[in-house]
Backbone bond lengths (Angstrom), bond angles and torsions (degrees), N, CA, C in turn:
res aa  C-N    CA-C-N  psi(-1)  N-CA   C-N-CA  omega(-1)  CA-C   N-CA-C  phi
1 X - - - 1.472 - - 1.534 108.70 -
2 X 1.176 107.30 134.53 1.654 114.23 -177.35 1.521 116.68 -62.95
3 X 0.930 144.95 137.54 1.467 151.52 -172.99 1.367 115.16 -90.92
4 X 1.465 130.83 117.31 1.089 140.11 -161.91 1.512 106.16 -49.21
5 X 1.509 131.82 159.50 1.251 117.24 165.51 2.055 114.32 -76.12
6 X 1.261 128.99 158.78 1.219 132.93 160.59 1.236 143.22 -77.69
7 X 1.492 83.78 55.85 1.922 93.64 -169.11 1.560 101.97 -87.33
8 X 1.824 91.96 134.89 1.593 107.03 169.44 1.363 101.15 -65.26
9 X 1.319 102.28 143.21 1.723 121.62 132.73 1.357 138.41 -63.33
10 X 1.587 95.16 129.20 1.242 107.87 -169.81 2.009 106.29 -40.54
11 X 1.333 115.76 139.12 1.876 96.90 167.00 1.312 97.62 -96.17
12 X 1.154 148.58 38.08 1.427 134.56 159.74 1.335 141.01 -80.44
13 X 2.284 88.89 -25.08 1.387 102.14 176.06 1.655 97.42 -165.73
14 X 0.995 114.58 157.87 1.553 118.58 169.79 0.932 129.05 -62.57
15 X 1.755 137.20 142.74 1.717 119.87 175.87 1.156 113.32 -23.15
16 X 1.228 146.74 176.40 1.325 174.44 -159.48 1.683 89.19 -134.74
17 X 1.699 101.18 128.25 1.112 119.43 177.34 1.843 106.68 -101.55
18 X 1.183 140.04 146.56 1.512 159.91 149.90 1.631 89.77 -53.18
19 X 1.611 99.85 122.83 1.536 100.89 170.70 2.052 95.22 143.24
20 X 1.509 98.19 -179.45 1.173 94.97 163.11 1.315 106.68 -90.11
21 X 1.558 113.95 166.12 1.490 144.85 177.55 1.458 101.34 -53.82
22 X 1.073 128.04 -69.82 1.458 151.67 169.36 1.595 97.44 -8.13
23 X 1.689 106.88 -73.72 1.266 111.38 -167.46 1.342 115.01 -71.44
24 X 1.570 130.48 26.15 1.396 133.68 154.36 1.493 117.36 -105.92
25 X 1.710 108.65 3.28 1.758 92.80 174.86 1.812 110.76 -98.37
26 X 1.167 96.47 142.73 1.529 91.28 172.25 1.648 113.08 -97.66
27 X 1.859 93.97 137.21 1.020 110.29 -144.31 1.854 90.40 -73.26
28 X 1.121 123.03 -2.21 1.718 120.42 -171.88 1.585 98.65 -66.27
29 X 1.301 113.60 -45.53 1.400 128.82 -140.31 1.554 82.36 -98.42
30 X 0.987 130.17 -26.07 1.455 111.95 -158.23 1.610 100.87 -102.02
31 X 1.433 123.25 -17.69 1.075 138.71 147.18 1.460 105.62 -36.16
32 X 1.305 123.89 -80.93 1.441 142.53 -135.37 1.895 78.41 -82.88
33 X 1.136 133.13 -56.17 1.094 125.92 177.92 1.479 124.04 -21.98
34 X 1.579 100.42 -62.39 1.714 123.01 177.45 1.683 126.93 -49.62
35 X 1.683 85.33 -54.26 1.735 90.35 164.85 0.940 120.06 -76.23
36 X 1.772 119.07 -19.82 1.543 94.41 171.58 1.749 121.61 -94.27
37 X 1.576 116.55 27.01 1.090 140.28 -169.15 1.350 87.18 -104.24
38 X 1.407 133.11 -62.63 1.476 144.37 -140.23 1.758 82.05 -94.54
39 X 1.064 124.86 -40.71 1.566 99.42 -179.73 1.286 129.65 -82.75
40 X 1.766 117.76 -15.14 1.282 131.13 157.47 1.359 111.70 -39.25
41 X 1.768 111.76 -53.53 1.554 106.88 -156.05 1.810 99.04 -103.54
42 X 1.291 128.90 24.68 1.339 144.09 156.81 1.584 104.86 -95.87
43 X 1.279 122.17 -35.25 1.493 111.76 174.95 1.644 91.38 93.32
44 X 1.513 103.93 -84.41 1.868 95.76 178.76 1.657 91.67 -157.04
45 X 1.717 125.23 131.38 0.662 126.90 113.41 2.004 136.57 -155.13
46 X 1.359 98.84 -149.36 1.695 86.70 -168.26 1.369 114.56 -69.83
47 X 1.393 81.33 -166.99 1.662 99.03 -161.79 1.646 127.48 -71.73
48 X 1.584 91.15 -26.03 1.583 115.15 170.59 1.863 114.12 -48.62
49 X 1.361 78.96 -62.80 1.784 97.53 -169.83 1.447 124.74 -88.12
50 X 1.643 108.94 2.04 1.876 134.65 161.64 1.926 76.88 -80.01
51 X 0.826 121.56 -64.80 1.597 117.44 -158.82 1.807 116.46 -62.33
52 X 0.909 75.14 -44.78 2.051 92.87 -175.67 1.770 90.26 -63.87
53 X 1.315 125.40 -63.56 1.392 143.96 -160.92 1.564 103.39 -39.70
54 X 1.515 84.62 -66.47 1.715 117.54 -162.84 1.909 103.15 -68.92
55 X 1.455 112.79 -22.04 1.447 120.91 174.19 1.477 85.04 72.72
56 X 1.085 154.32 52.55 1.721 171.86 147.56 1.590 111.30 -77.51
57 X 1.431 111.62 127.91 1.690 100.57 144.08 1.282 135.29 -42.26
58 X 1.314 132.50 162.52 0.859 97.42 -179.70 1.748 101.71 -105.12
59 X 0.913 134.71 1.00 1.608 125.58 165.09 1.918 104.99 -66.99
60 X 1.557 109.46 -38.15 1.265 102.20 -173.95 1.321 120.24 -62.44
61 X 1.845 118.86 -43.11 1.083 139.20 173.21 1.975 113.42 -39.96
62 X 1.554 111.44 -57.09 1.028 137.27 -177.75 2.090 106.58 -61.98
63 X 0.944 99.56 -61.63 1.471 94.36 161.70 1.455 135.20 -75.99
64 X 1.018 117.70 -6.51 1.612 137.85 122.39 1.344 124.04 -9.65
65 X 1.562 98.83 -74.75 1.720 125.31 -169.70 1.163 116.73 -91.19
66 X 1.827 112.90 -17.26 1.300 102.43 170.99 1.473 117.51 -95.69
67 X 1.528 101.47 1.40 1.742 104.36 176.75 1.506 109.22 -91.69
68 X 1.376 128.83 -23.15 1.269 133.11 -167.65 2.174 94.97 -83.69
69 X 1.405 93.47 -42.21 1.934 104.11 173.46 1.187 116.09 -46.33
70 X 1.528 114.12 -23.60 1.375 115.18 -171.68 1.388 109.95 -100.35
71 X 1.459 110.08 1.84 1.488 103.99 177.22 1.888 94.61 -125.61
72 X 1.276 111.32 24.60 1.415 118.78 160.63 1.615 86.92 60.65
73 X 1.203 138.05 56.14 1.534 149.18 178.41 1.481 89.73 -98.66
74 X 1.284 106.99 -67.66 1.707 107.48 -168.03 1.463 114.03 -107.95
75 X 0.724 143.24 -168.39 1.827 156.11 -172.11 1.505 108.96 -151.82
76 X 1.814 106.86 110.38 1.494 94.52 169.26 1.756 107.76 -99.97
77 X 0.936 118.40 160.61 1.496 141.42 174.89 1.475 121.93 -86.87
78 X 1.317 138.17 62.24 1.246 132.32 177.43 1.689 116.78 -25.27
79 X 1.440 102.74 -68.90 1.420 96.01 168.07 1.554 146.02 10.27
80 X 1.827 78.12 -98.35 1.485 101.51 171.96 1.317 113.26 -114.09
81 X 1.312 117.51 29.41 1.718 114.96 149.97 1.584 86.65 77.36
82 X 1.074 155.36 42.46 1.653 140.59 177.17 1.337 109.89 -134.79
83 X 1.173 109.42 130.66 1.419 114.36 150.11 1.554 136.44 -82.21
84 X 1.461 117.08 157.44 1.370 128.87 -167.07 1.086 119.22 -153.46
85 X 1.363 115.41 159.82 1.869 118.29 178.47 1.464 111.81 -55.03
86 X 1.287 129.77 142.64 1.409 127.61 -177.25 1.689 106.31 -100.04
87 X 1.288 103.06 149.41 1.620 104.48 168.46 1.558 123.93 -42.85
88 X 1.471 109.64 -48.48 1.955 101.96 161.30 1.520 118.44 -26.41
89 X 1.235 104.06 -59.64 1.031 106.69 -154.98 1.448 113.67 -69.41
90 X 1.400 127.65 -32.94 1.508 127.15 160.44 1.912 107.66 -52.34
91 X 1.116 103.70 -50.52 1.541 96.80 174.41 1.474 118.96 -48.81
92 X 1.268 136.06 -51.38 0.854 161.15 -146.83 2.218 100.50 -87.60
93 X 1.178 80.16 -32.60 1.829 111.23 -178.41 2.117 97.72 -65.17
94 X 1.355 81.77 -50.82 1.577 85.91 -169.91 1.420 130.47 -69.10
95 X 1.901 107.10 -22.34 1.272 100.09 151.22 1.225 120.91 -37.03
96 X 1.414 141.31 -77.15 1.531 157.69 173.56 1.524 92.02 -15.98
97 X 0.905 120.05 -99.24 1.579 145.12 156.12 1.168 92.47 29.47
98 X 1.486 108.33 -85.04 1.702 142.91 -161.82 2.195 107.42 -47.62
99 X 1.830 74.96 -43.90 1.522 78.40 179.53 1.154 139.91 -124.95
100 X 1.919 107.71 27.06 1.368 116.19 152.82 1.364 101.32 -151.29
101 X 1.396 115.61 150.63 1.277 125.38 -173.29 1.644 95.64 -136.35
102 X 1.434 103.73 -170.40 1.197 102.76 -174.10 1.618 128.51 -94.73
103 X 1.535 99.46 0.68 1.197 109.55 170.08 1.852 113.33 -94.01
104 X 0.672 70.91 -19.67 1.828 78.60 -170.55 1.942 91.17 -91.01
105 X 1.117 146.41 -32.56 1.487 141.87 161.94 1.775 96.99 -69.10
106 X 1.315 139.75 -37.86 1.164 138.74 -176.32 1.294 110.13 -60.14
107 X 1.076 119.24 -56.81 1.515 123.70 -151.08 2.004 100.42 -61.00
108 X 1.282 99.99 -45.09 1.634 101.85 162.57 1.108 126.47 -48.73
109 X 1.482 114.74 -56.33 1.212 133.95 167.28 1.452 119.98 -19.80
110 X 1.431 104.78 -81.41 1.319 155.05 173.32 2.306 94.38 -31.20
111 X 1.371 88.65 -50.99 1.695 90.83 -174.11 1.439 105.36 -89.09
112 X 1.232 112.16 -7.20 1.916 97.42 171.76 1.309 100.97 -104.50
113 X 1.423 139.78 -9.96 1.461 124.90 157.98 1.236 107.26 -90.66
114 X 1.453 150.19 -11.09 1.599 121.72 149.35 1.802 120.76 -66.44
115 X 1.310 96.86 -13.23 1.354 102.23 179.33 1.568 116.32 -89.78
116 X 1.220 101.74 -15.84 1.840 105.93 171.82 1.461 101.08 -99.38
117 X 1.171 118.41 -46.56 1.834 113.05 161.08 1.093 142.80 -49.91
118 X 1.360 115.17 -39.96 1.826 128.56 -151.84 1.538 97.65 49.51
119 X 1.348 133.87 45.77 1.437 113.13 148.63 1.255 105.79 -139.33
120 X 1.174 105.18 169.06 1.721 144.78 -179.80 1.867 97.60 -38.00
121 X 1.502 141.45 112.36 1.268 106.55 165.87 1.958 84.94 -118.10
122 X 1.557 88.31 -176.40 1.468 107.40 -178.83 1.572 110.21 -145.72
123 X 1.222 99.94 166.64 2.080 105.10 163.87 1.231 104.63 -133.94
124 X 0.964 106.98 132.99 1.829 110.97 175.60 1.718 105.02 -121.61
125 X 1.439 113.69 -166.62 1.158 124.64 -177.47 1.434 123.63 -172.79
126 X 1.175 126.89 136.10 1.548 126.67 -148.80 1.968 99.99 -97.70
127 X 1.455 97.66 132.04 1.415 89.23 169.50 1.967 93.29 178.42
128 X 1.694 80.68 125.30 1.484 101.21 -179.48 1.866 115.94 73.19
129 X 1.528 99.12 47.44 1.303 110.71 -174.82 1.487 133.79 46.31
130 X 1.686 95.63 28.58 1.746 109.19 170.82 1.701 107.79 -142.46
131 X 1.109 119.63 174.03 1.165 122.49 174.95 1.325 125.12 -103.60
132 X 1.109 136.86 112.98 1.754 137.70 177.25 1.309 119.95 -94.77
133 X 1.387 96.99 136.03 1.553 104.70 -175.77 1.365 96.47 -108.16
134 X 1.900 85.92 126.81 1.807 109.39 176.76 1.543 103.03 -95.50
135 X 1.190 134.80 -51.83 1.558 136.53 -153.65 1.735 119.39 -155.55
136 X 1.448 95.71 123.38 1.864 92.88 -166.77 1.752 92.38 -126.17
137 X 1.165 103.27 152.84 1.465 128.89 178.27 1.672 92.18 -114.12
138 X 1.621 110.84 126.11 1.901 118.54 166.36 0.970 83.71 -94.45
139 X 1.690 96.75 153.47 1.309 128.63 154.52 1.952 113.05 -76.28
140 X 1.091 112.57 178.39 1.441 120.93 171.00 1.126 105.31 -103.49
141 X 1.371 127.33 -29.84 1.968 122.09 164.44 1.275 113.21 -34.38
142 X 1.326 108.66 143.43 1.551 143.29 -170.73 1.853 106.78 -68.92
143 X 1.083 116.76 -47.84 2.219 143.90 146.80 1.531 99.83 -75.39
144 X 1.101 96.98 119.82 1.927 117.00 177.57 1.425 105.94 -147.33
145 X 1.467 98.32 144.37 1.444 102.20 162.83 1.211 113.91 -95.18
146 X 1.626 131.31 129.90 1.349 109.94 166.69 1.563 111.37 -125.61
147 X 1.442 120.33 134.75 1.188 111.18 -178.09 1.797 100.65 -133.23
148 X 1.341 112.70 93.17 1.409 121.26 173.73 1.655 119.08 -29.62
149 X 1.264 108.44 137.78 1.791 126.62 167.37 1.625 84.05 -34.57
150 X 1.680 95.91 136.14 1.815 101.36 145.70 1.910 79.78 92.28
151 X 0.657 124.92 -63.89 1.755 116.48 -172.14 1.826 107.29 -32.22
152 X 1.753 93.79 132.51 1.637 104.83 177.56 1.635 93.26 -108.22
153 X 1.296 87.34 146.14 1.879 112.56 176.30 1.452 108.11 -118.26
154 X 1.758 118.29 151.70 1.404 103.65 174.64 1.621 96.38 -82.17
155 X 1.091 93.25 157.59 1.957 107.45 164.07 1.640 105.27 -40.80
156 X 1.513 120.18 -72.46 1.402 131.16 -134.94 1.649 97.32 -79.36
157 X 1.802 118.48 -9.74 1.140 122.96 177.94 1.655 134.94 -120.86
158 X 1.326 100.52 25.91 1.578 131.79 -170.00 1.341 111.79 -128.64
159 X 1.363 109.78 128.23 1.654 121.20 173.29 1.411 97.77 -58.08
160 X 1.282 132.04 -56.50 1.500 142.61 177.40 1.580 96.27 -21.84
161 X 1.477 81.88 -89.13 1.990 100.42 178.77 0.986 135.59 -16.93
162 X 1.723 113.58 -56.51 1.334 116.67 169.56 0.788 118.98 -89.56
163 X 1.534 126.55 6.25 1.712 114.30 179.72 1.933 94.40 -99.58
164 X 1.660 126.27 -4.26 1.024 115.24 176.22 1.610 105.81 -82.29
165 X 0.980 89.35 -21.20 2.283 93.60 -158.77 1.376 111.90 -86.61
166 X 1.970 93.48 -20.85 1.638 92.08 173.00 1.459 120.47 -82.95
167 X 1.530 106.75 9.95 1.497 110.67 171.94 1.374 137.77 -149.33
168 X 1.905 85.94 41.11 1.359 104.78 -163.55 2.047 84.15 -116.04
169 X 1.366 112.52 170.86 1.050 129.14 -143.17 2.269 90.67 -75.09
170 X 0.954 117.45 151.97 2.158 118.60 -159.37 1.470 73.64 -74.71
171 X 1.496 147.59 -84.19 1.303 142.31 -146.16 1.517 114.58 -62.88
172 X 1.182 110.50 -20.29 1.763 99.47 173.55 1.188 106.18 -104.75
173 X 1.442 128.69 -22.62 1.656 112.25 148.71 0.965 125.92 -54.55
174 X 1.171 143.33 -52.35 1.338 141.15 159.53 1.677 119.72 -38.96
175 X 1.187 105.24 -38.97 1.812 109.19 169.20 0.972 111.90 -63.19
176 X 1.602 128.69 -31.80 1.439 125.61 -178.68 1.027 123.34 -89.94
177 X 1.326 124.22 -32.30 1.388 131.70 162.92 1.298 104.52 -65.59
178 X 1.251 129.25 -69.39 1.689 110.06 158.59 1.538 129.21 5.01
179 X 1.589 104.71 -63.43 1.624 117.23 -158.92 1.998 98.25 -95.85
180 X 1.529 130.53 11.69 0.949 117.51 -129.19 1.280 93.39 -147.40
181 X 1.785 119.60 115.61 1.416 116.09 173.70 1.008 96.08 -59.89
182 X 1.474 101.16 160.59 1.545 136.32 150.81 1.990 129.35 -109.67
183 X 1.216 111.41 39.81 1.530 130.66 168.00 1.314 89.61 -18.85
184 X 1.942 114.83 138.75 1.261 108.25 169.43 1.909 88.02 -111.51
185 X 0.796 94.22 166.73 1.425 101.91 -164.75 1.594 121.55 -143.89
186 X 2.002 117.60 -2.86 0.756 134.12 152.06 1.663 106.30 -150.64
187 X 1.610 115.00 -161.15 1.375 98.81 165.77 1.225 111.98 -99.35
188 X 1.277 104.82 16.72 1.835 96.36 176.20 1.343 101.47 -112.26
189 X 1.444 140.65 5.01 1.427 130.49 177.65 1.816 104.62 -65.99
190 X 1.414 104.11 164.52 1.241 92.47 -170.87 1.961 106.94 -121.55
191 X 1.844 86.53 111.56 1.572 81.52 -163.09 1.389 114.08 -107.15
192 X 1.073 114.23 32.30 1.776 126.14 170.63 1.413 115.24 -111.43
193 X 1.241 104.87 120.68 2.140 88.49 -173.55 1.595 92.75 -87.25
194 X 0.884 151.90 -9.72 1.673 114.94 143.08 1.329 127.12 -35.05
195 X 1.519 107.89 -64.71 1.560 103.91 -176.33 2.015 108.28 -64.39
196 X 1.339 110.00 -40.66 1.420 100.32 170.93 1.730 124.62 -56.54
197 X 1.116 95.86 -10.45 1.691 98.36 170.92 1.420 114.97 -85.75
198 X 1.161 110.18 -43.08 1.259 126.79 -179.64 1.662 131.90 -56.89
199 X 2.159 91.05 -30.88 1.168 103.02 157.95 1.628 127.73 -96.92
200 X 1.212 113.22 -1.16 1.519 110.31 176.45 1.701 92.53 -96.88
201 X 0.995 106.67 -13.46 2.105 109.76 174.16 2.045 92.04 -48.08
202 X 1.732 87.89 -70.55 1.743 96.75 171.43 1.001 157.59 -34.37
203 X 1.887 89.92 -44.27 1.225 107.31 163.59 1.804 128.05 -72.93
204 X 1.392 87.02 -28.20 1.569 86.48 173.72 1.562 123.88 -62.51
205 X 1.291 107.09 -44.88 1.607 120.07 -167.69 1.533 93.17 -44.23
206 X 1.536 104.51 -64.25 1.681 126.22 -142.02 1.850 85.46 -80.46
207 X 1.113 134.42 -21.72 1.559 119.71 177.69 1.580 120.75 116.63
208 X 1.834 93.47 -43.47 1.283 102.27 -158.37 1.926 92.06 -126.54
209 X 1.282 105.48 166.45 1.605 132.27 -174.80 1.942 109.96 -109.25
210 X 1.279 100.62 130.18 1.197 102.05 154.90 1.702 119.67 -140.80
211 X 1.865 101.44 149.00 1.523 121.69 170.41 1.357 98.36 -84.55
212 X 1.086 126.22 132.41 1.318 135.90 -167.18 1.448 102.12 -142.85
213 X 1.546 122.72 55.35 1.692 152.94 130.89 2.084 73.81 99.64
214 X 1.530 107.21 50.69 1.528 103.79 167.44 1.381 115.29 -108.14
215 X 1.151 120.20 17.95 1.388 115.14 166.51 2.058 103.33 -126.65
216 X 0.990 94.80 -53.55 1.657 116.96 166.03 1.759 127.12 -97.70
217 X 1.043 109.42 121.41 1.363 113.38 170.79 1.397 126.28 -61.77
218 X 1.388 118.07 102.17 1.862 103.75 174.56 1.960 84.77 97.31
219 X 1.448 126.18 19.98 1.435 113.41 162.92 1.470 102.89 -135.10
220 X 1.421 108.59 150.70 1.741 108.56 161.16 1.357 109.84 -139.80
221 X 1.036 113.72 161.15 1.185 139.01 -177.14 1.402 120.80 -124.41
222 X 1.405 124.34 150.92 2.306 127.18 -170.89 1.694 72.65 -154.89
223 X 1.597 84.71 131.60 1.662 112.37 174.00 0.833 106.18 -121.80
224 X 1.825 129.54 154.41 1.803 109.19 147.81 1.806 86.37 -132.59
225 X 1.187 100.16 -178.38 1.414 115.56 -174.13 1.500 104.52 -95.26
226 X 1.543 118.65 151.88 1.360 141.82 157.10 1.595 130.03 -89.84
227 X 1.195 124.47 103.98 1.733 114.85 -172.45 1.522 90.65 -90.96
228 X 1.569 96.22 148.81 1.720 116.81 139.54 2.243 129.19 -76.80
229 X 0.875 61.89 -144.95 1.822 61.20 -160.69 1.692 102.40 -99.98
230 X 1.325 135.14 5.51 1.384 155.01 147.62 1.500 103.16 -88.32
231 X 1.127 136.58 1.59 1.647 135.46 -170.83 1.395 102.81 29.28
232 X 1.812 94.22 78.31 1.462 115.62 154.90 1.251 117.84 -116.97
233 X 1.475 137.43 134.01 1.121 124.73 140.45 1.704 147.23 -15.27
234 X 1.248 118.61 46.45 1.772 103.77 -158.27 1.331 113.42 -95.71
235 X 1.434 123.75 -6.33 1.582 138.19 167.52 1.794 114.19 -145.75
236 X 1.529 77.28 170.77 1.432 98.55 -166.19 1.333 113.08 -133.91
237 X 1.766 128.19 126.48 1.150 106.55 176.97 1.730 99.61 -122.34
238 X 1.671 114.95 173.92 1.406 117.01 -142.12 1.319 99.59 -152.99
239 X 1.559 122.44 140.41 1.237 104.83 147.51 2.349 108.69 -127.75
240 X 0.916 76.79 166.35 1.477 105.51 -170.34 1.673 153.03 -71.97
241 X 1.083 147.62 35.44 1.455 120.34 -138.08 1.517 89.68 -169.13
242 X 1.428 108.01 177.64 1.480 137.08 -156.85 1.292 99.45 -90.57
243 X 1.931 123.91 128.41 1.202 132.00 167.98 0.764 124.49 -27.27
244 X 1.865 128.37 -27.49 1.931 120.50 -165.71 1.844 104.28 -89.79
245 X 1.547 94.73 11.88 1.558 101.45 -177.91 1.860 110.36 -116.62
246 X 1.367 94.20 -43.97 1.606 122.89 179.01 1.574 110.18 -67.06
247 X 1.409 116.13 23.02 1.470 111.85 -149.21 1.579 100.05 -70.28
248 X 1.333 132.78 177.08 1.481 130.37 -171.14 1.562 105.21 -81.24
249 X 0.936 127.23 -3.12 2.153 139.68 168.35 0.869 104.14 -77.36
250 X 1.403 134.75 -5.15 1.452 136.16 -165.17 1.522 127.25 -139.68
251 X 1.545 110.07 -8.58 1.507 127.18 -174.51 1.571 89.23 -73.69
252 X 1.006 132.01 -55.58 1.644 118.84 -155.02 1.256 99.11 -58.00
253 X 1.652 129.12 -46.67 1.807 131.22 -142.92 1.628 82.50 -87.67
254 X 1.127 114.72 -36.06 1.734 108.09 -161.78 1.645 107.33 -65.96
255 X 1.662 100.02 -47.80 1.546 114.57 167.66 1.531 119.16 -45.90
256 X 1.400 113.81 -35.43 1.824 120.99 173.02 1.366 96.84 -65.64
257 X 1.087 113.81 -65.97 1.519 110.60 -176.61 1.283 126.84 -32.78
258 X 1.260 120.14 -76.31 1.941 123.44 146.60 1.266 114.29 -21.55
259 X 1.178 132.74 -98.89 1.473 129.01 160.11 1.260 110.66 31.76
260 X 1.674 109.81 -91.35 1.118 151.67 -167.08 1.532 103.56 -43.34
261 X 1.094 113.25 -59.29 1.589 149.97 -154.74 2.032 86.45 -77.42
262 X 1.018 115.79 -70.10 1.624 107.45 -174.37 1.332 97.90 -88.45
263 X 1.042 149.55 3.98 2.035 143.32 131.37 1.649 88.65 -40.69
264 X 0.806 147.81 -79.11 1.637 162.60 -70.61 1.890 74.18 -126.36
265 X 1.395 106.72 -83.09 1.229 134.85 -151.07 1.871 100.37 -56.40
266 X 1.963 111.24 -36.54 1.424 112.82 164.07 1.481 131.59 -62.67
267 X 1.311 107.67 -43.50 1.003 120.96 168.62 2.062 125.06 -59.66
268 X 1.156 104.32 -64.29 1.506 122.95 173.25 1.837 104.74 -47.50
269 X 0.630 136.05 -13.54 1.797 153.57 -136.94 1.385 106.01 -144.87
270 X 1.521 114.89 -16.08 1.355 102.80 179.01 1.545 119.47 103.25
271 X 1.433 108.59 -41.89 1.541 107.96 -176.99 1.581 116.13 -57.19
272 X 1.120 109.47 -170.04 1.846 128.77 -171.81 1.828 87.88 -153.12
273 X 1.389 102.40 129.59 1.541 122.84 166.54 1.452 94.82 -81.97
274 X 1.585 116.16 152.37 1.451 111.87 171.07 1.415 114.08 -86.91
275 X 1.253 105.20 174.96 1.557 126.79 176.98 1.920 93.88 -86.25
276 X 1.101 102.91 133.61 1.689 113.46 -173.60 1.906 111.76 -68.82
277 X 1.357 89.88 -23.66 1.958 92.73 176.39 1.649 95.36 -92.94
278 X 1.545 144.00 41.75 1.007 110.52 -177.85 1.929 81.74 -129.49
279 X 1.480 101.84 -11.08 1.521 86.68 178.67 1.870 140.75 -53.00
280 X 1.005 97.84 113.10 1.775 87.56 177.95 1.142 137.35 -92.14
């Protein structure tokens, strides 16, 4: 009988067992996982309501928290009896951090919404009361937008722009628009900061931003915003292209698309979108 060949195993993971998936997690770890999921998004509290939350015993719950304590995972509070995220665990956070950002989750991004679109998208990023473009995906259409790496945009005339300002804090928008031409640049740019308030009012509700042929004649543009992990605004992603494509039958589905696309890009990256009552 022929003798099998001597191929190593992979060390990354063990054979693969026949069965469901399920029946390879251990249930300790996947436990300890949960509560320490459920106490992340509690911020800090006791032991009662880690238990009640988590649907845990409460001896199981408790030995839980004192095994994760010992690896400085969580922080208990003598005090007031509460538990909390431990300093490890931000360390431990920053691997991630270290090795994805939001450009490097974008750039993917970025190629499965020109590929569900057929248009041009981009990411930009706000700094020093204009918008910069870091990274663009072309379309294969014959009409393209192209706006090269390194290119500055005004705020008041960029899907980018207004989809950053409509979700940046009412008093420092207002400071910036304050300090901040308004170049009209077609007749549809919008060069009154009343009416520009009025439209980032809009833009906020609905999520997403549109250029509506205000920088270019016969082009539009649908933005939505990018959060960081403080649920800030610090990018913007976009897509691109010529009105006989952008037609008004098509702004809402194109707008899901975007949406979708910087959901994708917040999340993957680490950030948190805000809660809509927390704006100030």
């Amino acid at each position: 009988m022929a003798s099998r060949p001597n191929t190593p195993r992979s060390r990354g993971r063990p054979r693969k067992k026949d069965g469901n998936s399920a029946d390879s997690k251990l249930q300790s770890v996947d436990r300890a996982l949960m509560v320490f999921k459920l106490l992340s998004e509690e911020v800090k509290a006791t032991l009662n309501v880690i238990s009640a939350t988590a649907d845990l015993p409460f001896s199981t719950t408790h030995r839980i928290l004192e095994t994760l304590r010992s690896r400085s995972m969580v922080y208990f509070d003598e005090a007031d009896q509460t538990w909390s995220v431990g300093v490890e665990a931000f360390r431990i956070g920053q691997g991630y951090a270290r090795r994805m950002n939001f450009l490097d989750v974008g750039r993917e991004a970025m190629r499965a919404l020109t590929d569900r679109t057929g248009e041009t998208s981009n990411i930009a990023v706000f700094e020093n009361r204009e918008v910069i473009h870091v990274s663009q995906i072309e379309t294969e259409a014959p009409i393209r937008a192209f706006v090269p790496p390194g290119s500055r945009s005004h705020l008041h005339a960029s899907g980018i722009g207004k989809a950053l300002l409509a979700h940046m804090k009412r008093q420092f928008v207002l400071d910036q628009i304050a300090s901040m031409e308004l170049p009209g640049y077609t007749l549809n740019t919008l060069t009154r900061v009343d009416v520009l308030i009025d439209e980032l009012e809009v833009t906020y509700e609905r999520g997403w931003a549109i250029d509506d042929e205000e920088r270019y004649l016969g082009m539009r543009c649908i933005a939505a915003p990018i959060f960081n992990e403080f649920e800030e605004a610090v990018a913007g992603i976009s897509i691109s292209g010529p009105t006989t494509r952008f037609t008004d039958d098509r702004i809402e589905a194109l707008a899901a698309h975007v949406q979708e696309s910087a959901d994708m890009i917040t999340h993957q990256s680490g950030g948190r979108r805000p809660r809509k009552e927390q704006r100030g």
